[in-house]
C-alpha positions in Angstrom: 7.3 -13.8 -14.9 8.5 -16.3 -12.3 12.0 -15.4 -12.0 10.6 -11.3 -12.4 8.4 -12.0 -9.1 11.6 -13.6 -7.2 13.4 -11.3 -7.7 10.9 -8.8 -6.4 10.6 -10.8 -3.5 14.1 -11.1 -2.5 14.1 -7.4 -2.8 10.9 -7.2 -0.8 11.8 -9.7 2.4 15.1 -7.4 2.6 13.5 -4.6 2.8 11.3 -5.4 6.0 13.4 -7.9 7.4 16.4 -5.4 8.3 15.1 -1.8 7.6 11.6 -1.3 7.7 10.7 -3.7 10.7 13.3 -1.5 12.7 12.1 1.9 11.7 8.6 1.4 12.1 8.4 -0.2 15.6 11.4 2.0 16.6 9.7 5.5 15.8 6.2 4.3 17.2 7.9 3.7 20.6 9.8 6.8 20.0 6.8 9.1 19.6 4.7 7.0 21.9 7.6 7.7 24.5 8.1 11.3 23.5 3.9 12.4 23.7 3.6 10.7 26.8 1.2 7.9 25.2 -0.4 10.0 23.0 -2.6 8.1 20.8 -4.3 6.7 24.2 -4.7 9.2 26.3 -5.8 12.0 23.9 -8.9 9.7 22.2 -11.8 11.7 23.9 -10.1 14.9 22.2 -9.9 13.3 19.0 -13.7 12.5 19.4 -14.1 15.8 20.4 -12.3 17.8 17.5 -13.6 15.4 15.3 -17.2 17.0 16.0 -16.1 20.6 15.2 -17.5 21.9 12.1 -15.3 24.1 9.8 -15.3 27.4 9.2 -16.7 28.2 6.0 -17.9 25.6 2.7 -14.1 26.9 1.2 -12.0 24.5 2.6 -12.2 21.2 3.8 -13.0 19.4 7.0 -11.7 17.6 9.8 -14.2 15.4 9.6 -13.9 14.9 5.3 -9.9 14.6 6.0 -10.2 11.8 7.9 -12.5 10.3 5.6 -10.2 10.8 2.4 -7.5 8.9 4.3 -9.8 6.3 5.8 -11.2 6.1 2.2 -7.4 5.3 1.2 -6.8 3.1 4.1 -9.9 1.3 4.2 -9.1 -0.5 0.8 -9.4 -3.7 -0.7 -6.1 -4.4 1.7 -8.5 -4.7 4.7 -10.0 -7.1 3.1 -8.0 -9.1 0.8 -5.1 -7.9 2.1 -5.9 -9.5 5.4 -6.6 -12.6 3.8 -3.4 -12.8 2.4 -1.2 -12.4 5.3 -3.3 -15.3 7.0 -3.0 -17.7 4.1 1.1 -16.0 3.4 2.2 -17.5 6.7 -0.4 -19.9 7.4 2.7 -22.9 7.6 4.1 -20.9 10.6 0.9 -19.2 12.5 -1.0 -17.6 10.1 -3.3 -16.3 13.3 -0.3 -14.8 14.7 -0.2 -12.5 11.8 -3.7 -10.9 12.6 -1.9 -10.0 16.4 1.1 -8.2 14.8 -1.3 -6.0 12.8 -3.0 -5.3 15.8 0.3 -4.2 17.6 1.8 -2.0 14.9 -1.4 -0.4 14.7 -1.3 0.6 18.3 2.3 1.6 18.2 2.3 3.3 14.8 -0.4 5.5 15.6 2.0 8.0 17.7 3.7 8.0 14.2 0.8 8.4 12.6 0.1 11.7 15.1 3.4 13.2 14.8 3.8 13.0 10.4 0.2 14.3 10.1 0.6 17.1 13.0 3.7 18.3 10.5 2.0 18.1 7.8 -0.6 20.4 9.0 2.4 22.8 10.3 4.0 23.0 7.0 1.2 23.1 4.6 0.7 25.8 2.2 -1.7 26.6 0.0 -2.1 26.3 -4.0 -5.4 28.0 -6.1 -6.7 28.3 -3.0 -6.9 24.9 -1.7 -4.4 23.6 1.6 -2.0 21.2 0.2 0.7 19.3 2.2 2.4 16.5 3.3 6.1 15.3 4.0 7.4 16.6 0.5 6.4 20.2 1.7 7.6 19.3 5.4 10.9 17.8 4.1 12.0 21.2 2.4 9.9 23.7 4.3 11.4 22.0 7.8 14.4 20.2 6.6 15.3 22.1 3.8 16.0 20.1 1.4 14.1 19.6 -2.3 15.5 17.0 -3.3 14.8 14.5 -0.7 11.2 16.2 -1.0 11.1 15.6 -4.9 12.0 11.9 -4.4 9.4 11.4 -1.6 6.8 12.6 -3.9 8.2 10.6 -7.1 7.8 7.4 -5.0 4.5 8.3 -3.2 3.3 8.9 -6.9 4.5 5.3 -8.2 3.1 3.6 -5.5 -0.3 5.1 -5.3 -1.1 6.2 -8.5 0.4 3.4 -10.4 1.0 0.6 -7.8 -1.5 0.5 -5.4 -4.9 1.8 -7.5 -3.6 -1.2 -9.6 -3.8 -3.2 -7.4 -6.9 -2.0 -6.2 -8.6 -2.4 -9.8 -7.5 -5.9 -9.9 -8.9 -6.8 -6.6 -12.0 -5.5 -7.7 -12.2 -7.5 -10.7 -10.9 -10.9 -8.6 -14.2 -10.4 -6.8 -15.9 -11.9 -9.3 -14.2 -15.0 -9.8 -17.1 -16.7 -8.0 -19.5 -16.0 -10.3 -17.2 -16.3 -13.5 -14.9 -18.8 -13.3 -12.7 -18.1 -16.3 -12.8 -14.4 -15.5 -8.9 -14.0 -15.2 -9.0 -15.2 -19.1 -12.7 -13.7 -20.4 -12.9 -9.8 -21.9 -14.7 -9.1 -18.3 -11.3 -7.9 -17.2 -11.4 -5.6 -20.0 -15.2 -4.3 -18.9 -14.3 -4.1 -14.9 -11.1 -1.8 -15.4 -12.8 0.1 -18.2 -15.8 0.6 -15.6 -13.4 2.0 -12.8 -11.0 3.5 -14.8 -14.4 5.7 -16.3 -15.5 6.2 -12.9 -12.5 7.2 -11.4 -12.0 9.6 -14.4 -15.1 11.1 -13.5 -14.4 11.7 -9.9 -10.6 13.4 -9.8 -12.0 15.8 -13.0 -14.5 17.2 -10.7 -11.3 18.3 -8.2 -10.3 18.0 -4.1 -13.9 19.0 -2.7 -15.9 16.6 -4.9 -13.3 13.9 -3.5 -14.0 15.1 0.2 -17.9 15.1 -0.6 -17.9 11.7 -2.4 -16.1 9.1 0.6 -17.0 11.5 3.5 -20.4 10.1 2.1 -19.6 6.5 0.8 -16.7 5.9 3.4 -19.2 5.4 7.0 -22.2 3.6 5.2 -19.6 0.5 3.9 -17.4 0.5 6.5 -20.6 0.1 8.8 -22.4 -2.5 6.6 -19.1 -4.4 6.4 -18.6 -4.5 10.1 -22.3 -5.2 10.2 -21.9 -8.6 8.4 -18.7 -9.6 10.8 -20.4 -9.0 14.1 -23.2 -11.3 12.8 -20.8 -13.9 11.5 -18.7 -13.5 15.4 -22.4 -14.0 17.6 -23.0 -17.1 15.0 -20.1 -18.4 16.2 -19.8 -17.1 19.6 -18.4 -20.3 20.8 -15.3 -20.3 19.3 -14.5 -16.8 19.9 -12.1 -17.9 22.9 -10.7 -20.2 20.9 -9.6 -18.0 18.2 -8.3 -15.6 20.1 -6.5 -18.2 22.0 -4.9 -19.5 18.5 -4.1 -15.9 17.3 -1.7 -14.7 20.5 -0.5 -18.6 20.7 0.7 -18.5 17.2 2.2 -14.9 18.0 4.4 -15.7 20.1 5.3 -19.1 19.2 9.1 -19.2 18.3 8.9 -20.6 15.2 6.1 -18.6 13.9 8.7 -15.3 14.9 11.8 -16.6 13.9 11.0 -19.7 11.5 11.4 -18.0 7.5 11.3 -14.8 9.4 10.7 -13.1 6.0 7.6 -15.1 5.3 6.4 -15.4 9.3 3.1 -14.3 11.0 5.2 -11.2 11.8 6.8 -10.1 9.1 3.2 -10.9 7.0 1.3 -8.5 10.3 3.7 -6.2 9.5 3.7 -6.2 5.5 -0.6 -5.8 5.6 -0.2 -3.8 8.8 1.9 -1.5 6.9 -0.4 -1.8 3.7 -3.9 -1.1 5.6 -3.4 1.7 7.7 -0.2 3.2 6.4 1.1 4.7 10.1 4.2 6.2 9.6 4.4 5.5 5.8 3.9 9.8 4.6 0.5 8.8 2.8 -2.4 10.2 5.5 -0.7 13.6 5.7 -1.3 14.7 2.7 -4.9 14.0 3.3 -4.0 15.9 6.8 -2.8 18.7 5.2 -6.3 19.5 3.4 -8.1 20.5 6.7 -8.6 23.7 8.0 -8.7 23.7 11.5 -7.5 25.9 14.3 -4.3 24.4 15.4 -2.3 21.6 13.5 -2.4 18.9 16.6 -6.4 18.7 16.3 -6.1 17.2 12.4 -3.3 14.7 14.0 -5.3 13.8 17.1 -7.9 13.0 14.1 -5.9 10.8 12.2 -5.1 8.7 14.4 -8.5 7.9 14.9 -7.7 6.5 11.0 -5.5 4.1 11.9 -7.5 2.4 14.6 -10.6 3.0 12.5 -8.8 1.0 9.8 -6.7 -2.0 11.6 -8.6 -2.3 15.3 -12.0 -2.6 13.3 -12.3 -3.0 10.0 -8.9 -5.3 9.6 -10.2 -7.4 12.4 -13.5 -7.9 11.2 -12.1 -9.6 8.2 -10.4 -11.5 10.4 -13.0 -12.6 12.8 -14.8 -13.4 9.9 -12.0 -15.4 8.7 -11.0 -17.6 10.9 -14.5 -18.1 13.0 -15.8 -19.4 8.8 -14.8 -22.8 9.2 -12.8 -23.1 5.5 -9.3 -24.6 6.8 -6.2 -21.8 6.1 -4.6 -22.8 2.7 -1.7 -21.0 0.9 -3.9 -22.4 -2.4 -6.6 -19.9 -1.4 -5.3 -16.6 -1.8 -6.9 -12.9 -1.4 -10.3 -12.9 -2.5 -10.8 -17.0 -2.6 -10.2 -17.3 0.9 -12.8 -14.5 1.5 -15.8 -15.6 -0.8 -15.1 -19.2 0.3 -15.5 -17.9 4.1 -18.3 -15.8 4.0 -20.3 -18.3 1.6 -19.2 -20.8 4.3 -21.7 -18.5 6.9 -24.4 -16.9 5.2 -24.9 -19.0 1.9 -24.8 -17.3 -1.6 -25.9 -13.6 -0.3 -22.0 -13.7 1.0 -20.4 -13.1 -2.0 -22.7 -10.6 -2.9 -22.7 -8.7 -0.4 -18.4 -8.9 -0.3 -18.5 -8.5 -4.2 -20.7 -5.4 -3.7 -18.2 -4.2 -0.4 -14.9 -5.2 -2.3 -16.6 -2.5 -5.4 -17.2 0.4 -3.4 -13.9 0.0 -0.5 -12.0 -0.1 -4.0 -13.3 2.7 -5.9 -13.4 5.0 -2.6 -9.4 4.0 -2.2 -8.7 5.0 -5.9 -9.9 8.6 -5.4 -8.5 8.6 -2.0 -4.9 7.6 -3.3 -5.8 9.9 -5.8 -6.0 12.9 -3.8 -2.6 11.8 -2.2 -0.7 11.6 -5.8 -2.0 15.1 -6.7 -0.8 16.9 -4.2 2.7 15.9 -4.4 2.6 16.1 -8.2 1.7 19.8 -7.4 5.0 19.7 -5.8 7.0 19.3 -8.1 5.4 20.8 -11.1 2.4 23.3 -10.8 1.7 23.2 -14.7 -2.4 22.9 -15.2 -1.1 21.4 -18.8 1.6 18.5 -16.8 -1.3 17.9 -14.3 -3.6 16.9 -17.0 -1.8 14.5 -18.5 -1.1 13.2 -15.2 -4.5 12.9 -14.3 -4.6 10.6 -18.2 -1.8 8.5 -16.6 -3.7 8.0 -13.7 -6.7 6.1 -15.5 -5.0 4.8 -17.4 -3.6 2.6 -14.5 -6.7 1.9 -12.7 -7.7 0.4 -16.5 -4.5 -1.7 -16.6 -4.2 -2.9 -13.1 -7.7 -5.0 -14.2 -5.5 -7.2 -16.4 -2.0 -8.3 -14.1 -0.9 -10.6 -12.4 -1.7 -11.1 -9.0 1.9 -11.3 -6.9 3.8 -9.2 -9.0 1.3 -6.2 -8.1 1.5 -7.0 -4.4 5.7 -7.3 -4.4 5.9 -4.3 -6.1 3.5 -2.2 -4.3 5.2 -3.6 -1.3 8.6 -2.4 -2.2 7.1 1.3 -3.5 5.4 1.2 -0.1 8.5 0.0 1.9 10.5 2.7 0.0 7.8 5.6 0.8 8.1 5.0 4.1 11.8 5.1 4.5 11.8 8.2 3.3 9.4 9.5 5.6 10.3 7.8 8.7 13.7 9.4 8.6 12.3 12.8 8.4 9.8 12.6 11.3 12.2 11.3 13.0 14.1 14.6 12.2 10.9 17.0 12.8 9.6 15.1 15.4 10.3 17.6 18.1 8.6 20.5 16.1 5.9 18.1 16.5 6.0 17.9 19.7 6.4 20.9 20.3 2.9 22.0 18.7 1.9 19.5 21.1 2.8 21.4 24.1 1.7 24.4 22.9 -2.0 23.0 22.3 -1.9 21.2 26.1 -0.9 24.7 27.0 -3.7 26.1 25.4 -6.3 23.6 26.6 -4.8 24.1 30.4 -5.7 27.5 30.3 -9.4 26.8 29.4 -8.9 28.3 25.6 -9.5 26.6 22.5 -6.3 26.2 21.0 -5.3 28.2 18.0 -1.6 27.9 16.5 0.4 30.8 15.5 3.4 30.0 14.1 5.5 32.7 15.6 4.5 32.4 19.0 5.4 28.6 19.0 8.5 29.1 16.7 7.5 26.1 14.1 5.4 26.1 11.6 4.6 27.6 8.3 4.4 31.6 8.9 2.4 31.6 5.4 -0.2 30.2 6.6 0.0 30.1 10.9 -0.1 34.0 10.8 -2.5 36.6 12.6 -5.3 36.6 9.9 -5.5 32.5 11.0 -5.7 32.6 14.3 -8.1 35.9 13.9 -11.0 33.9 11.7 -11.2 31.0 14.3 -10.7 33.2 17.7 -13.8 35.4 16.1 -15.8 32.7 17.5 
């Protein structure tokens, strides 16, 4: 298993340390370039369109959209994950990692707007529900099958089998604290059973009971999690300006940047950062592709809102609660440890309940969102009912399994499925981004001229035709 797991990591610190840490901070100053700033100026729209209400109970919301990728996003990565990439690089300014997070966060949400905005252009729909995502955008835009086929083969790998894994096992790490030999004990066996029962439960029950589920479980724990870290920052208000001193000193400090670069505060920000909101990796848009709205620009004004939702708050109130807890940074305490040790450190043994609780719920609301992202790109490759139910076998199956590994061979290997995925998908955006853009325009135009904006595909000369046709634009302008 050793020599497995370096090997994985060799492959891994490749991976970000010459592609992926150029792609992603080279198409979010692209797009953030190209939309003029988009992900800045065009919050109060977001809010806005956020607010509108769709137009029948058929399809889904803007609103339940957001809340199935946020439900992805906001996993056990903004929490464990977080911890991780403190502790990872802690030798070399493991505070700096927490800034770079921050950073891609800011700049990847122009991604973020732009893959989601095609998704929404090129989505198309299947037994009468909106499905999407860059496997339809790669051969409805680009044309090409293939490289749509293989997105969606390593989407499914990494969510379905890597990261609800992963998810499971966090999950079960939780309880650690109060079971001490619980990595050996037949509880491992009872907490992925549990989940995998659950989760069985949930993706029978289709797309809308999904949407229903985390746009109802999603706000109350993200809420009662951010709850617990603002409590734990005004304990410790005092040391506020020292920690944020720490976390941009140990950013830019030249041997936390260059020092081991593959194991540095920045290549750890940018590993989690990637993880926990997933700008530019091709996973949101599928969840973008789901809405029915008016114009394709309003569902990727509203995911961006994801991304910050996901790093700027939740991400940084693990963080904050972190590294204001008083329990010294150690590479010994890893994921979860460094968490319950932290939190016990401020609020005594209701902590660990209250995180065991959190760490439950932020996991089982990312398996059915990750869920929801691996069947709609298995649709798109086979549409057999019969295929699609022994998928969904496969699927459990996992979350049961990912209960029993081991720890860093699930994160290396979702890290390289991850790194993979968005390879993929950066390169095609980077391709479409102009159609993007160009649905951009054509909604400023719209919103110039006092109207509210709806998208017809042959009037702005992208999009699917399918679906952006008359009858579309006729049931929203009805209003």
């Amino acid at each position: 298993m050793d020599t497995l797991n370096l090997i994985l990591g060799n492959i891994s610190d490749f991976m970000y340390t010459y592609i992926l840490i150029i792609l992603l901070i080279g198409a979010g100053l692209y797009f953030t370039f190209r939309t003029k700033f988009v992900q800045f100026r065009m919050v109060p729209e977001a809010l806005r369109v956020l607010g509108e209400k769709k137009k029948d109970g058929k399809d889904i919301s803007s609103f339940q959209a957001l809340m199935i990728s946020t439900a992805s996003r906001v996993g056990t990565g903004n929490i464990a994950g977080v911890a991780t990439a403190v502790a990872a690089s802690t030798a070399i300014g493991g505070y700096g990692a927490i800034f770079w997070m921050w950073l891609l966060a800011l700049i990847g949400a122009a991604s973020a707007f732009i893959e989601s905005t095609l998704a929404q252009m090129y989505k198309t729909k299947i037994r009468g529900e909106y499905v999407g995502g860059p496997a339809y955008y790669i051969e409805k835009a680009l044309g090409n099958r293939k490289m749509g086929v293989l997105f969606s083969i390593l989407l499914i790998l990494c969510f379905a089998y890597g990261f609800n894994a992963l998810q499971s096992f966090n999950a079960g790490s939780s309880l650690q604290y109060y079971i001490p030999d619980y990595s050996t004990s037949y509880w491992r066996y009872v907490v992925g059973g549990i989940l995998a029962v659950l989760t069985a439960i949930t993706i029978f029950g289709g797309t809308k009971r999904i949407g229903n589920l985390v746009s109802a479980v999603v706000p109350i724990m993200a809420v009662g999690y951010m709850a617990l870290g603002l409590y734990i920052i005004f304990k410790n208000v005092n040391e506020v300006p020292h920690m944020f001193g720490l976390i941009f000193k140990q950013a830019f400090n030249f041997k936390a940047i260059f020092g081991g670069f593959a194991g540095s505060c920045v290549m750890q920000g940018i590993k989690r950062g990637l993880y926990s909101n997933e700008a530019g990796m091709g996973s949101a848009p599928n969840a973008s592709a789901s809405a029915d709205v008016s114009h394709p620009v309003k569902q990727g004004l509203v995911q961006m809102l994801s991304v910050f939702i996901d790093t700027l708050l939740i991400c940084s109130t693990t963080a904050f609660m972190l590294l204001l807890s008083g329990v010294p940074i150690s590479e010994n305490l890893k994921g979860m440890d460094f968490v319950q040790a932290a939190i016990y450190n401020q609020v005594g043994k209701f902590g660990p309940l209250f995180i065991t609780i959190s760490i439950f719920l932020f996991a089982f609301s990312s398996l059915v969102g990750n869920y929801f992202y691996t069947e709609a790109n298995f649709k798109f490759i086979t549409k057999s009912r019969k295929a699609l139910f022994v998928f969904r076998l496969t699927c459990i199956a996992a979350v049961f399994v990912g209960a029993l590994l081991d720890f860093t061979t699930i994160w290396t290997v979702s890290d390289i499925l991850m790194g993979l995925m968005a390879m993929v998908n950066l390169v095609a955006i980077l391709l479409l981004g102009n159609k993007a853009i160009a649905a951009l325009k054509d909604y400023m135009r719209q919103k110039k001229a006092g109207k509210n904006p709806v998208f017809r595909a042959e009037e702005a000369g992208v999009g699917n035709p399918e679906i952006w046709d008359e009858v579309h634009a006729k049931k929203w302008e009805d209003d």
